[in-house]
C-alpha positions in Angstrom: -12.4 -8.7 82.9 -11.6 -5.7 80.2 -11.8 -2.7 81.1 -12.8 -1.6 77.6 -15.5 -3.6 77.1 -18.6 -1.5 78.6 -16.7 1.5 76.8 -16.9 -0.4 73.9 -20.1 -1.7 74.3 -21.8 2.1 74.6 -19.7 3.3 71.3 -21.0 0.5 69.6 -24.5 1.6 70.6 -24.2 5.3 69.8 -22.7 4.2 65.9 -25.6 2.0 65.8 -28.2 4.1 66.6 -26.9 7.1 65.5 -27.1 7.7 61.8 -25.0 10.3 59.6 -27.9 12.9 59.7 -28.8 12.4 63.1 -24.7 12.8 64.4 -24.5 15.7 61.8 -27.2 17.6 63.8 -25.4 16.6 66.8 -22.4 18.7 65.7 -24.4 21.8 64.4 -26.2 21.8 67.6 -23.0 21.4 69.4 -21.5 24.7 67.8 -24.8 26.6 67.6 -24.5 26.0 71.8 -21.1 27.4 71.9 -22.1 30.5 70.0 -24.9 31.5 72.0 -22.5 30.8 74.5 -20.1 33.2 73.4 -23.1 35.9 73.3 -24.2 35.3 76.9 -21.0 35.9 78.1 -20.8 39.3 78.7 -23.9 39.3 80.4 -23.3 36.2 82.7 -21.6 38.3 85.9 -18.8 35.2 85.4 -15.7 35.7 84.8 -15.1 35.7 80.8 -12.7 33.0 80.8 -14.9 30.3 81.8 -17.6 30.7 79.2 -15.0 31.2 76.3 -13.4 27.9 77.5 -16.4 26.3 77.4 -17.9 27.7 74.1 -14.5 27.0 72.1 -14.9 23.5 73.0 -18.2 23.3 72.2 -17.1 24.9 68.8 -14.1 22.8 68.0 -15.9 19.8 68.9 -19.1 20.1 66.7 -16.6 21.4 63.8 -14.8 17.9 64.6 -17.9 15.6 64.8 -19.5 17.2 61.5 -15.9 17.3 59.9 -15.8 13.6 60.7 -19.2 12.8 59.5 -18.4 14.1 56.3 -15.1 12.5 55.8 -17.1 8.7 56.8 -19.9 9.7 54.5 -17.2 9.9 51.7 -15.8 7.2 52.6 -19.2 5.4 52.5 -19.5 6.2 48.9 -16.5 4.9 47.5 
């Protein structure tokens, strides 16, 4: 059996069902998340660390998933 097959199989499905807009929104969403929770985080009683972690990775990956649905809707056009 492969191991990357399932794997695979649900990438497959997300491309598919997922258009350009609807992964763009995905990524905008993703760092509008990560901001609000960079603004809670002085009122969360946590220690700060954990909800910058968290936010700059929500931040960095939406900017990566909209910065990569620009570059394949380039692409697309050419």
């Amino acid at each position: 059996m492969n191991f990357w097959r399932p794997v695979d199989a649900v990438g497959n499905w997300i491309r598919e069902q997922l258009d350009y807009d609807a992964q763009l929104r995905l990524g905008v969403l993703m760092v509008l998340l990560g901001l609000g929770l960079l603004f809670y985080m002085p009122f969360a009683g946590e220690p700060p660390v954990i909800y910058f972690m968290s936010a700059a990775a929500l931040i960095f990956a939406g900017a990566g998933v909209i910065a990569s649905v620009e570059a394949a809707m380039e692409a697309s056009d050419e």
